[in-house]
N, C-alpha and C positions, 0 to 999 in steps of 0.2 A: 052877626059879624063878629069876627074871634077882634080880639084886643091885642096890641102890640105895643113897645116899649121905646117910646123913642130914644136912640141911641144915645145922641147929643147931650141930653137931660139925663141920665142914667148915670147916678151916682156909685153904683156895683155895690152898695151897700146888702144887697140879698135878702131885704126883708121882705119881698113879695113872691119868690121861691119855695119859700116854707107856707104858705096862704094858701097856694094853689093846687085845688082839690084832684084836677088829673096830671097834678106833675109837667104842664106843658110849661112850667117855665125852667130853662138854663142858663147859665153862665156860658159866655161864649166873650173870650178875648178881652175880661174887664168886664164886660157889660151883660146884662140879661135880656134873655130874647122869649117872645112866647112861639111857641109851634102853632101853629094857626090851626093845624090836623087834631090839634088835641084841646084846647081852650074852646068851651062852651060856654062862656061869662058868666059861669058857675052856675048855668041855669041848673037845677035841680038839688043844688048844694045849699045856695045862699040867695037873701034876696038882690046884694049887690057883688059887681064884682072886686074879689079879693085884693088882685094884685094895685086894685085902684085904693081902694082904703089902707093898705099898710104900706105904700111907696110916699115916702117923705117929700118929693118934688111933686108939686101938682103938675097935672096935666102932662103926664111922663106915661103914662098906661093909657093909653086912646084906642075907641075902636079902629079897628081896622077897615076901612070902609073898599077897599078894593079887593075884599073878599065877601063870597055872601053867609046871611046869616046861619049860624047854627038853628039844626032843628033837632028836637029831642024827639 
């Protein structure tokens, strides 16, 4: 399942845009959003995902559970 940013908690600080290994994350209107088409939860990159270890709010980068999971 790709990860997403919850809006509401999203400080647009942009430190989790530079993290992420296929660029699925952008800036959109203040806030950062992942492309779900392109976020793999860095399976093949790292062992955890990026945008969750350098976003300063917890629990701000959550899977997305109403998509299914990526498969490499």
């Amino acid at each position: 399942m790709p990860y997403k940013i919850i809006a509401s908690q999203c400080t647009g600080c942009s430190a989790c845009e530079a993290e992420c290994p296929n660029q699925a994350i952008r800036e959109k209107g203040g806030i950062f959003v992942i492309n779900p088409e392109k976020c793999t939860e860095c399976i093949g990159y790292f062992d955890d995902p990026q945008c969750v270890l350098a976003c300063p709010v917890d629990n701000t980068c959550v899977i997305d559970t109403s998509r299914p999971r990526y498969v490499a």
